[in-house]
N, CA, C and O atoms as a printed pandas DataFrame, in Angstrom:
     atom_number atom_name residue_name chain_id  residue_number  x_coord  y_coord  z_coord
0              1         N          UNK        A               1    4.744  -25.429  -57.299
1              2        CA          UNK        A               1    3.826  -24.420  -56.830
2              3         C          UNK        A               1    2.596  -24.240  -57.717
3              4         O          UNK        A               1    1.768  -23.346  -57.542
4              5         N          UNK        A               2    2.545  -25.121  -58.644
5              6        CA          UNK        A               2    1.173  -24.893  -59.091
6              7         C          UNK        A               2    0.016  -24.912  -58.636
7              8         O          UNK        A               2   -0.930  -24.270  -59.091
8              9         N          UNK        A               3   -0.008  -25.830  -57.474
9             10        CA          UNK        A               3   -1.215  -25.636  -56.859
10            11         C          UNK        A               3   -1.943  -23.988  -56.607
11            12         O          UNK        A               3   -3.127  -23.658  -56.663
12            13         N          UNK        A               4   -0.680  -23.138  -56.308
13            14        CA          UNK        A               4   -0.723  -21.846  -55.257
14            15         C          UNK        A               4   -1.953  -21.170  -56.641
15            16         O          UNK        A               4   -3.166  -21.119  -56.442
16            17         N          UNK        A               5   -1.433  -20.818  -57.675
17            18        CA          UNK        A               5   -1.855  -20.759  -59.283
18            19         C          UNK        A               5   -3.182  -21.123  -59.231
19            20         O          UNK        A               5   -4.078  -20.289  -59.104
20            21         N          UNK        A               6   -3.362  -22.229  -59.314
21            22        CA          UNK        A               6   -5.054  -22.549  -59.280
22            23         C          UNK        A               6   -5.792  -22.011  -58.290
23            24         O          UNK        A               6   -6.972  -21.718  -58.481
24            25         N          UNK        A               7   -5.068  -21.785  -56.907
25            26        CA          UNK        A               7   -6.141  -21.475  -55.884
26            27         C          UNK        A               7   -5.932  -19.847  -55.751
27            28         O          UNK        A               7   -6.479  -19.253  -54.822
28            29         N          UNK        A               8   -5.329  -19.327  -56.467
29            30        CA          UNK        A               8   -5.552  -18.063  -56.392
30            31         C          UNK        A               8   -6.614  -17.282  -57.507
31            32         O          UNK        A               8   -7.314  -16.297  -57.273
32            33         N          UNK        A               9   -6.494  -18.068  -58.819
33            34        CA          UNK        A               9   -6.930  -18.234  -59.755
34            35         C          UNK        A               9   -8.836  -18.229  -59.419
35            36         O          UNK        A               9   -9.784  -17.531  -59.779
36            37         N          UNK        A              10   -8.645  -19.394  -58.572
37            38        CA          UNK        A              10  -10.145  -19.952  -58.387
38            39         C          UNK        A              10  -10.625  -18.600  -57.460
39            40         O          UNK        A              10  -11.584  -17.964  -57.896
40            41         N          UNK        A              11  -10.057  -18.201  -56.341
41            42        CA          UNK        A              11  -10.669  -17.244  -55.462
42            43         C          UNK        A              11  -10.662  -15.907  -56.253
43            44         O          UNK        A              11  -11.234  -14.921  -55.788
44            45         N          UNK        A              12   -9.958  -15.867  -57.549
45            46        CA          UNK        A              12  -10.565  -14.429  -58.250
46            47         C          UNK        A              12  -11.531  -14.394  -58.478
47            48         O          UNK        A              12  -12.365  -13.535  -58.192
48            49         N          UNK        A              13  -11.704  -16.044  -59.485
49            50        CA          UNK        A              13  -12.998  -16.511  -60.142
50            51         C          UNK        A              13  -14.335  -16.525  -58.665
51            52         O          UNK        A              13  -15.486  -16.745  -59.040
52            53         N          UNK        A              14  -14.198  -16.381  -57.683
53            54        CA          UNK        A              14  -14.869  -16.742  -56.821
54            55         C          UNK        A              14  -15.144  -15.121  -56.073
55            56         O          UNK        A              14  -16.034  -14.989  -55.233
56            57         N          UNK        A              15  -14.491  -14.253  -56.391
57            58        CA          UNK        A              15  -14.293  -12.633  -55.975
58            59         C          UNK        A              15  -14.894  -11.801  -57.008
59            60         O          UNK        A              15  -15.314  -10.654  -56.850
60            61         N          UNK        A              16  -14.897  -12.598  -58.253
61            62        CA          UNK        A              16  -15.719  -11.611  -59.602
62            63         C          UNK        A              16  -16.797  -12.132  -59.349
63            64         O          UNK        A              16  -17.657  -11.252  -59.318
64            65         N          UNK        A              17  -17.298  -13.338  -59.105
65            66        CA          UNK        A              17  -19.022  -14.005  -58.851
66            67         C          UNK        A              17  -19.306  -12.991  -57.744
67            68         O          UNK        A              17  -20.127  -12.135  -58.074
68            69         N          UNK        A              18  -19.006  -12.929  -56.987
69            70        CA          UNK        A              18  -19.263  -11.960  -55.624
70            71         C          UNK        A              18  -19.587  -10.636  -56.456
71            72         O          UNK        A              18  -20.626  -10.032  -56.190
72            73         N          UNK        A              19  -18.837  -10.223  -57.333
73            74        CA          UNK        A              19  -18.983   -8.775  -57.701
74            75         C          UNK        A              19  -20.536   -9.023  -58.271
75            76         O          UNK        A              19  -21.589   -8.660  -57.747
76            77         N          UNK        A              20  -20.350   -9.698  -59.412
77            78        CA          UNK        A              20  -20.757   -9.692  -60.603
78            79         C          UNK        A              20  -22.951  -10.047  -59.942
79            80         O          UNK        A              20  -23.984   -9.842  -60.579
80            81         N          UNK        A              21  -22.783  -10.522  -58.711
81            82        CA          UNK        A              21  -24.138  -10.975  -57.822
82            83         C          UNK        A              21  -24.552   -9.443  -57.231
83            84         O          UNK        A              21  -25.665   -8.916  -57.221
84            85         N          UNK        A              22  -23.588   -9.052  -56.866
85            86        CA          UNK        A              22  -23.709   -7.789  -55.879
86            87         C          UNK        A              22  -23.955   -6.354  -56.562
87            88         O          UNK        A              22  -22.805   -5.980  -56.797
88            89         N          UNK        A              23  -24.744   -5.442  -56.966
89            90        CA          UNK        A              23  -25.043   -4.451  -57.960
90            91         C          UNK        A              23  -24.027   -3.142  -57.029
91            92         O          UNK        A              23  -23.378   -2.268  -57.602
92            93         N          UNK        A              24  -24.107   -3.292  -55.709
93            94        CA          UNK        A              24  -23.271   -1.923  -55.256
94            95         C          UNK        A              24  -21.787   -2.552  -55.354
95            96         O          UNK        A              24  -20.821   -1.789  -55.390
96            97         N          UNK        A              25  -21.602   -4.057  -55.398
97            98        CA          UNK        A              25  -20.241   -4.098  -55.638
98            99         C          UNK        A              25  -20.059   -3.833  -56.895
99           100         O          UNK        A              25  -19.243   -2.916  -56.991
100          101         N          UNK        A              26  -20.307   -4.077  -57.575
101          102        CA          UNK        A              26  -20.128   -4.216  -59.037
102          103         C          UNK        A              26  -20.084   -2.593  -59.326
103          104         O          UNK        A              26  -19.048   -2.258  -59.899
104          105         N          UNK        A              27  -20.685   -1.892  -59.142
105          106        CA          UNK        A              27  -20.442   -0.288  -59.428
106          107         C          UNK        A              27  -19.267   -0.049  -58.573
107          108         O          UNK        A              27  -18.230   -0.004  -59.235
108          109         N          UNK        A              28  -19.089    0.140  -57.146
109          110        CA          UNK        A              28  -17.802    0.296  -57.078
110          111         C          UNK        A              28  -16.894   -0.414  -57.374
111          112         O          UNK        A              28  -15.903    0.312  -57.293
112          113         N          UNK        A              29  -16.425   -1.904  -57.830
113          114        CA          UNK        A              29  -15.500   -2.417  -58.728
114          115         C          UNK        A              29  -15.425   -1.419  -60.241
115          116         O          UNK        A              29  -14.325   -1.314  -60.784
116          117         N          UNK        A              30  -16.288   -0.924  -60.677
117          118        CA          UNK        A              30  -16.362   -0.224  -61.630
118          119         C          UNK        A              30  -15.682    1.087  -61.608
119          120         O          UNK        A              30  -14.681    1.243  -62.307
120          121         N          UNK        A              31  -16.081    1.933  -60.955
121          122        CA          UNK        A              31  -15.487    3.102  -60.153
122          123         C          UNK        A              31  -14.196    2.898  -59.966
123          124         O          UNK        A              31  -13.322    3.700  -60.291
124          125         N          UNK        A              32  -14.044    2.011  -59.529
125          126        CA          UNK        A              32  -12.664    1.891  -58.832
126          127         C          UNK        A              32  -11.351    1.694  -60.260
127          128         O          UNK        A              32  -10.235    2.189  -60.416
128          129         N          UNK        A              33  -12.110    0.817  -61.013
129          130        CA          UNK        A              33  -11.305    0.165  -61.959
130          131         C          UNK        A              33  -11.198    1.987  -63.276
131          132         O          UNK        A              33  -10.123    2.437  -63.673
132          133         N          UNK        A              34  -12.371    2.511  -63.572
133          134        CA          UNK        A              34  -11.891    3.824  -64.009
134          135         C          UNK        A              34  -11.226    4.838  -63.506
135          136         O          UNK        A              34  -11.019    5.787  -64.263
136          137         N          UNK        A              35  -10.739    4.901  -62.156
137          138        CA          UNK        A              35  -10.098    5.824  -61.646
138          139         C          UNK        A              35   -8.743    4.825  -61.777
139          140         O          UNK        A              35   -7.946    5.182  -62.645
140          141         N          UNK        A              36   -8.591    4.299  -61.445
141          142        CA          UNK        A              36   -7.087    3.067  -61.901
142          143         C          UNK        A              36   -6.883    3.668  -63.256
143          144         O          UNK        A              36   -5.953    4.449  -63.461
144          145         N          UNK        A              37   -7.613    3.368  -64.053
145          146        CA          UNK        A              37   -6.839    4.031  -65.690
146          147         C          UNK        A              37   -6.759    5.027  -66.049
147          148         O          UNK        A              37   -6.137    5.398  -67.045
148          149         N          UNK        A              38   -7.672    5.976  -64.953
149          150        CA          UNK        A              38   -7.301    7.454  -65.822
150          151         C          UNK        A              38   -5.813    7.626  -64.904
151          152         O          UNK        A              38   -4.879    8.142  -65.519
152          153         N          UNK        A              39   -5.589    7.244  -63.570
153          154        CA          UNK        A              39   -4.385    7.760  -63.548
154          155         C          UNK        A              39   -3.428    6.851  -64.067
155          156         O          UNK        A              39   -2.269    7.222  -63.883
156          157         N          UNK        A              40   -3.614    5.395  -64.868
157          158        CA          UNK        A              40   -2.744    5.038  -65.119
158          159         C          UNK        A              40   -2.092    5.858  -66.512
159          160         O          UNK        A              40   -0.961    5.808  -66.995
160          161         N          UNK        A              41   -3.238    6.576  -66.899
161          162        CA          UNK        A              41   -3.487    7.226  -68.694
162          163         C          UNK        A              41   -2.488    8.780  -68.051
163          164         O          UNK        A              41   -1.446    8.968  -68.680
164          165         N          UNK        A              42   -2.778    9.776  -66.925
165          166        CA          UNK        A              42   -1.498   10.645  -66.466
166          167         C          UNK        A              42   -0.721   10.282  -66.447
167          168         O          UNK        A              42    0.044   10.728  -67.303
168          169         N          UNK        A              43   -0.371    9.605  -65.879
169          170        CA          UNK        A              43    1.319    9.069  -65.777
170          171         C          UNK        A              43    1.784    8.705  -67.071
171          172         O          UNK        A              43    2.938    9.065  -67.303
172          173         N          UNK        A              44    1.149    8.037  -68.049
173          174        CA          UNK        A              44    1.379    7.489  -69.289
174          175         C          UNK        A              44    2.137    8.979  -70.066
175          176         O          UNK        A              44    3.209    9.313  -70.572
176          177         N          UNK        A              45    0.447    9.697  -69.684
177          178        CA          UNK        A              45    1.079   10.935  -70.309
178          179         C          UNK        A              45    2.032   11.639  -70.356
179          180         O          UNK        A              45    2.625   12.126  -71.319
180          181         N          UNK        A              46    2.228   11.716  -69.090
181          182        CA          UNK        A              46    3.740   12.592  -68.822
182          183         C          UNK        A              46    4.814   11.825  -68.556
183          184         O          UNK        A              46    5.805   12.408  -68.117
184          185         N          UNK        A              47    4.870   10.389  -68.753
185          186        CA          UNK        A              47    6.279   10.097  -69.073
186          187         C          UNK        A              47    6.627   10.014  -70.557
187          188         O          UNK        A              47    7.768   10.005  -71.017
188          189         N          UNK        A              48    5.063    9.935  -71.494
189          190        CA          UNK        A              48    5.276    9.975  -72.852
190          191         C          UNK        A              48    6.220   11.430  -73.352
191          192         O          UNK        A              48    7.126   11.484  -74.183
192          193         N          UNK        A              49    5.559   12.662  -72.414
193          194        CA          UNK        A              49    6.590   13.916  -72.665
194          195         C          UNK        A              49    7.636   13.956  -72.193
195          196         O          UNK        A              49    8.198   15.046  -72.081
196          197         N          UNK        A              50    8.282   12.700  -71.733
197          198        CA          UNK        A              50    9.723   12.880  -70.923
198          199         C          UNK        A              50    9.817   13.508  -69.610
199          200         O          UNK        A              50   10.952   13.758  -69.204
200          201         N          UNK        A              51    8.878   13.787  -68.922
201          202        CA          UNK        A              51    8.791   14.905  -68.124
202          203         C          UNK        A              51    9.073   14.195  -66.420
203          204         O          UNK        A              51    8.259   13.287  -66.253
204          205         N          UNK        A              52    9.669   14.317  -65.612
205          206        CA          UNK        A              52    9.553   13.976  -64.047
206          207         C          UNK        A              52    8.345   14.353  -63.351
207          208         O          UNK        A              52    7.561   14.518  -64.287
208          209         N          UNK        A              53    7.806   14.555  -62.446
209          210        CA          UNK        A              53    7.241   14.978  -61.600
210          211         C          UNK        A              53    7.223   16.309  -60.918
211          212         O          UNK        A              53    6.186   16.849  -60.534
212          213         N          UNK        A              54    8.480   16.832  -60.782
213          214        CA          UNK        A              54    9.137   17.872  -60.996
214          215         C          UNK        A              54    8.933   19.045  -61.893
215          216         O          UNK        A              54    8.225   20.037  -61.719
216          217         N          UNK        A              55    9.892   18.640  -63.129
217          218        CA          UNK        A              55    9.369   19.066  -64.510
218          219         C          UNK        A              55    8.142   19.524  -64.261
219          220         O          UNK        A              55    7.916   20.709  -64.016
220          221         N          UNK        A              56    6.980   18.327  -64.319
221          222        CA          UNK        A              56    5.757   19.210  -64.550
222          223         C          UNK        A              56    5.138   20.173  -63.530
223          224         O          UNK        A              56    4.191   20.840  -63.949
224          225         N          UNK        A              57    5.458   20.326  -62.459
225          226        CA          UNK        A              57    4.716   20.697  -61.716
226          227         C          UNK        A              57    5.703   22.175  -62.143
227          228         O          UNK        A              57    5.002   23.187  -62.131
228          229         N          UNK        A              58    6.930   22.388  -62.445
229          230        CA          UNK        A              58    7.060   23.675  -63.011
230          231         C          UNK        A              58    6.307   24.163  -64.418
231          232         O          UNK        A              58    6.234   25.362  -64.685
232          233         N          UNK        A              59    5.784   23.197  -65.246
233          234        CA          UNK        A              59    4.922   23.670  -66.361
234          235         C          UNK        A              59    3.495   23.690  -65.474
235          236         O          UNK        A              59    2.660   24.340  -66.103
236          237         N          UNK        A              60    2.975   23.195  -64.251
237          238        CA          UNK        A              60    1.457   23.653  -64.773
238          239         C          UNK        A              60    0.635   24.164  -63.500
239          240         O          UNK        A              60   -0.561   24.087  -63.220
240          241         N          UNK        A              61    1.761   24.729  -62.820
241          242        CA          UNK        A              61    2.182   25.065  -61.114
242          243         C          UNK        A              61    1.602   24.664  -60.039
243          244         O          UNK        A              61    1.355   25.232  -58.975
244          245         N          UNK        A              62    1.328   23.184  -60.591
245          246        CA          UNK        A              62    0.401   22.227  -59.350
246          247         C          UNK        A              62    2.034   21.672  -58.571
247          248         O          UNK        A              62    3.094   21.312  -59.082
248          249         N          UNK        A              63    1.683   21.790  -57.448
249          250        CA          UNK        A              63    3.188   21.423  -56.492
250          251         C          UNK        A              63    3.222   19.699  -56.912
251          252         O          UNK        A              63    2.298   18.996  -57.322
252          253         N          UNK        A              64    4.603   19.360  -56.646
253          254        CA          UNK        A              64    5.160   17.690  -56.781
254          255         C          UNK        A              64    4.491   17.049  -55.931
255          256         O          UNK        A              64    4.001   16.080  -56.512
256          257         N          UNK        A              65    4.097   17.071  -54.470
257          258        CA          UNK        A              65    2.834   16.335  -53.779
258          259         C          UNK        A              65    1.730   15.978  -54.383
259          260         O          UNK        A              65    1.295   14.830  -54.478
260          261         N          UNK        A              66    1.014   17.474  -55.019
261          262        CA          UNK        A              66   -0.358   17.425  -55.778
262          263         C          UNK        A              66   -0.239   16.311  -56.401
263          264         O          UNK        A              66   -0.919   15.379  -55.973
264          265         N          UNK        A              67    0.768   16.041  -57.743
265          266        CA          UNK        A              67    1.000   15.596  -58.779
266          267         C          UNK        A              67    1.274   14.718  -58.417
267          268         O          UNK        A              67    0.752   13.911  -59.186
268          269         N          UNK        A              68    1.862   14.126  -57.597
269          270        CA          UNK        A              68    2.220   12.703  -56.920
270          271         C          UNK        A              68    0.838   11.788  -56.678
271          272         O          UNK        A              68    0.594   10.620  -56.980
272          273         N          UNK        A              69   -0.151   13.056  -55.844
273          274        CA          UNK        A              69   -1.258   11.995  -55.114
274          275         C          UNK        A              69   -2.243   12.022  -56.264
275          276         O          UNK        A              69   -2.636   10.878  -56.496
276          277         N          UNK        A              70   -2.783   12.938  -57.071
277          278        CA          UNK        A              70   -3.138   12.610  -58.077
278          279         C          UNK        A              70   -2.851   11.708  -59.579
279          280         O          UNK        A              70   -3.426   11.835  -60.660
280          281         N          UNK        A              71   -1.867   10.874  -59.227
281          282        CA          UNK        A              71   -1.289    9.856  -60.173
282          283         C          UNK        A              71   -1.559    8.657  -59.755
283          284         O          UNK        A              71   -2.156    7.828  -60.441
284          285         N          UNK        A              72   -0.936    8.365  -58.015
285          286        CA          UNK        A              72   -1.249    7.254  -57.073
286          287         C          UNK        A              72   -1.859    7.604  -56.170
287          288         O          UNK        A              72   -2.693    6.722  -56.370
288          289         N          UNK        A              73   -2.225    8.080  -55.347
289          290        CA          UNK        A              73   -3.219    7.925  -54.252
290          291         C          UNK        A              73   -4.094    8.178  -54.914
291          292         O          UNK        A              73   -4.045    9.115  -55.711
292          293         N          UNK        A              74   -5.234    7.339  -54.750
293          294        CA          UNK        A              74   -6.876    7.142  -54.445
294          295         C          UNK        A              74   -7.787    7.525  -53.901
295          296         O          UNK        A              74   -8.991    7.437  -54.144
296          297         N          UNK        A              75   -6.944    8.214  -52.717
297          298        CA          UNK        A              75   -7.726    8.877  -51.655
298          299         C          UNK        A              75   -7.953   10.172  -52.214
299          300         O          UNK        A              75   -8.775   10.710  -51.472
300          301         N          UNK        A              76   -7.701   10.804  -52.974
301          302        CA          UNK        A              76   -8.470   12.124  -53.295
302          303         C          UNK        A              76   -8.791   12.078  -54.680
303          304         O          UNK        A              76   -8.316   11.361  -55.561
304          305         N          UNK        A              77   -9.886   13.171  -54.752
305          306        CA          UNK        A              77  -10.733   13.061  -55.743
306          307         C          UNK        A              77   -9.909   14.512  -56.611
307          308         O          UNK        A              77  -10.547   15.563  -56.552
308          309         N          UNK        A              78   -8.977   14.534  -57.136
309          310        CA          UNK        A              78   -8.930   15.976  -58.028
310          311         C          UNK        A              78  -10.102   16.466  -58.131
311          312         O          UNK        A              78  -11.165   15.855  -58.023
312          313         N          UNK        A              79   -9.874   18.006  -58.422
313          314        CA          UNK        A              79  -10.638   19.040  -58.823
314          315         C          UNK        A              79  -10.380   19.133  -60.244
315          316         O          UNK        A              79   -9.306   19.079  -60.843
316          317         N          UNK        A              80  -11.750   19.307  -60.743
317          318        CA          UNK        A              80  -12.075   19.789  -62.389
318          319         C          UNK        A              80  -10.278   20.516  -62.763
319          320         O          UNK        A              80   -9.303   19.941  -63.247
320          321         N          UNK        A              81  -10.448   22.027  -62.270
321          322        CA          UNK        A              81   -9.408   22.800  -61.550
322          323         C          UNK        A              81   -7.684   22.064  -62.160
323          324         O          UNK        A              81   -7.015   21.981  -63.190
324          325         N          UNK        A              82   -7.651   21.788  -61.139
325          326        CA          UNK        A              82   -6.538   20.330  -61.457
326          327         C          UNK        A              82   -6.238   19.464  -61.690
327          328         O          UNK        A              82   -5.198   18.944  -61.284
328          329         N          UNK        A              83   -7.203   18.884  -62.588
329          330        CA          UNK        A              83   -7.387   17.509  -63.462
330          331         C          UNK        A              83   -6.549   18.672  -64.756
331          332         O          UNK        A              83   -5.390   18.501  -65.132
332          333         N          UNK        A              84   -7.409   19.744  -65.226
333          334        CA          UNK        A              84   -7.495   20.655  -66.027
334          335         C          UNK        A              84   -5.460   21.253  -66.328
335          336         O          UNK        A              84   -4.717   21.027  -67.284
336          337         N          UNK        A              85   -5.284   21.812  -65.388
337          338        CA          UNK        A              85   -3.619   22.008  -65.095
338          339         C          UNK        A              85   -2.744   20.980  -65.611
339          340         O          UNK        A              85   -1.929   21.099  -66.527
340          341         N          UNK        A              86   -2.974   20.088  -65.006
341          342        CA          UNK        A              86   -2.043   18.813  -65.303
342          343         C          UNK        A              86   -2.107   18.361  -66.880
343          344         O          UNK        A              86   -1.133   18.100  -67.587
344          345         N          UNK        A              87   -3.537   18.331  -67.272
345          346        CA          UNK        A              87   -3.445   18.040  -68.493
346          347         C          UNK        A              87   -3.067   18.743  -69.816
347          348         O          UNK        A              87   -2.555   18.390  -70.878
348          349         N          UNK        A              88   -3.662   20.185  -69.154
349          350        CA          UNK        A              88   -2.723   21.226  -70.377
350          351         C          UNK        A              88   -1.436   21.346  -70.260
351          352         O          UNK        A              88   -0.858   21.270  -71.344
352          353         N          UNK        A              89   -0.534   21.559  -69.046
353          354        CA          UNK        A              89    0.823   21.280  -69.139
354          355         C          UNK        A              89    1.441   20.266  -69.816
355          356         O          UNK        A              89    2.670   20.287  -69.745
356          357         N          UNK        A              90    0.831   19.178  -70.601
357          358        CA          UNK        A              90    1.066   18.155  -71.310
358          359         C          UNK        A              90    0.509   18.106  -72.727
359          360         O          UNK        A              90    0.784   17.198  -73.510
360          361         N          UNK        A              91   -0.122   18.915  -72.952
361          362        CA          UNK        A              91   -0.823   19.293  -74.051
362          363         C          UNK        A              91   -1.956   18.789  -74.262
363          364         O          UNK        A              91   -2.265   19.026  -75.429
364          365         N          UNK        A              92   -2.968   18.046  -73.582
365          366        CA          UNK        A              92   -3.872   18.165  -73.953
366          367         C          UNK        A              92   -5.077   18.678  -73.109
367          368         O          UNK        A              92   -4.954   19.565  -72.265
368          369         N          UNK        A              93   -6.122   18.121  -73.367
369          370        CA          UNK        A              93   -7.356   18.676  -72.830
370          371         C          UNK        A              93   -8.585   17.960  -72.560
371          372         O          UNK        A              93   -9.163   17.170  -73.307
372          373         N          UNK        A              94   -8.963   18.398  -71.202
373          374        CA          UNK        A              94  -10.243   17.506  -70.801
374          375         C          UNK        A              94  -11.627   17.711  -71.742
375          376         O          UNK        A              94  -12.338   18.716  -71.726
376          377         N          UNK        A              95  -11.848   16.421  -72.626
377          378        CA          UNK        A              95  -13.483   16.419  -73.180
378          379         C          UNK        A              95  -14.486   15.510  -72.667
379          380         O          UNK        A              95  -14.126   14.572  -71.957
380          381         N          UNK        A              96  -15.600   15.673  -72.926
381          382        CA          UNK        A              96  -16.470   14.955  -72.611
382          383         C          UNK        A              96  -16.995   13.808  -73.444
383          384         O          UNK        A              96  -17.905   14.461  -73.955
384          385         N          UNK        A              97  -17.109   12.814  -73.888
385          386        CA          UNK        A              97  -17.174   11.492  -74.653
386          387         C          UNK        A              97  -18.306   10.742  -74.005
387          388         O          UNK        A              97  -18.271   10.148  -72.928
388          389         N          UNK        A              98  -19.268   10.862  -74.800
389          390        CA          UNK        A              98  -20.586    9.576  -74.750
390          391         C          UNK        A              98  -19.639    8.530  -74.510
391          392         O          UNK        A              98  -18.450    8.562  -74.826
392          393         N          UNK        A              99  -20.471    7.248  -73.713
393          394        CA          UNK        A              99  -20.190    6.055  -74.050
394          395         C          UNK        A              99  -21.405    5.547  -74.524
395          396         O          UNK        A              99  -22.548    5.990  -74.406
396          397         N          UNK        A             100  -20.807    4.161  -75.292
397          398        CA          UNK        A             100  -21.893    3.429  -75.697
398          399         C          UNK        A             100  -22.546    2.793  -75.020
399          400         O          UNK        A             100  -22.037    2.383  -73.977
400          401         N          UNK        A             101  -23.573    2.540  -75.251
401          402        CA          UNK        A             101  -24.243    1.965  -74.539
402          403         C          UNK        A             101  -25.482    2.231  -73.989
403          404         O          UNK        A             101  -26.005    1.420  -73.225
């Protein structure tokens, strides 16, 4: 099956040229790829506190749905609000950070 390997390989390489040509793709590849890590960085968080889904939503009284679709679904955009909840129930706190550049 190596072939399968190279040709999947090649059509990434052939899917990032597409991005990398395209300025509105390339911002939403961008977009897309920071909302991927901040919720991959929640979840991180609150399994780093041991905590279920459950659990937290009794520390920070956002319901187990909320907390669900704000981890994996994409389709909604949290509120300041409840970005804010979730993260103090875990101890920390939303700042604001220059990037470089």
């Amino acid at each position: 099956m190596p072939g399968i390997a190279i040709e999947r390989g090649r059509n990434a390489m052939k899917i990032q040229a597409l991005i990398d040509s395209e300025p509105e793709l390339r911002q939403a590849a961008e977009e897309f790829n920071a909302e991927y890590e901040l919720r991959k960085k929640l979840v991180l968080a609150r399994k780093e506190a041991n905590l279920t889904q459950k659990e937290l939503e009794q520390l920070s009284g956002l319901d187990q749905r909320t907390i669900s679709r704000l981890e994996v679904d994409g389709k909604i955009s949290p509120s300041v609000k409840t970005l804010m909840k979730y993260l103090n129930a875990l101890g920390y706190e939303l700042d604001i950070v220059k990037v470089a550049g």
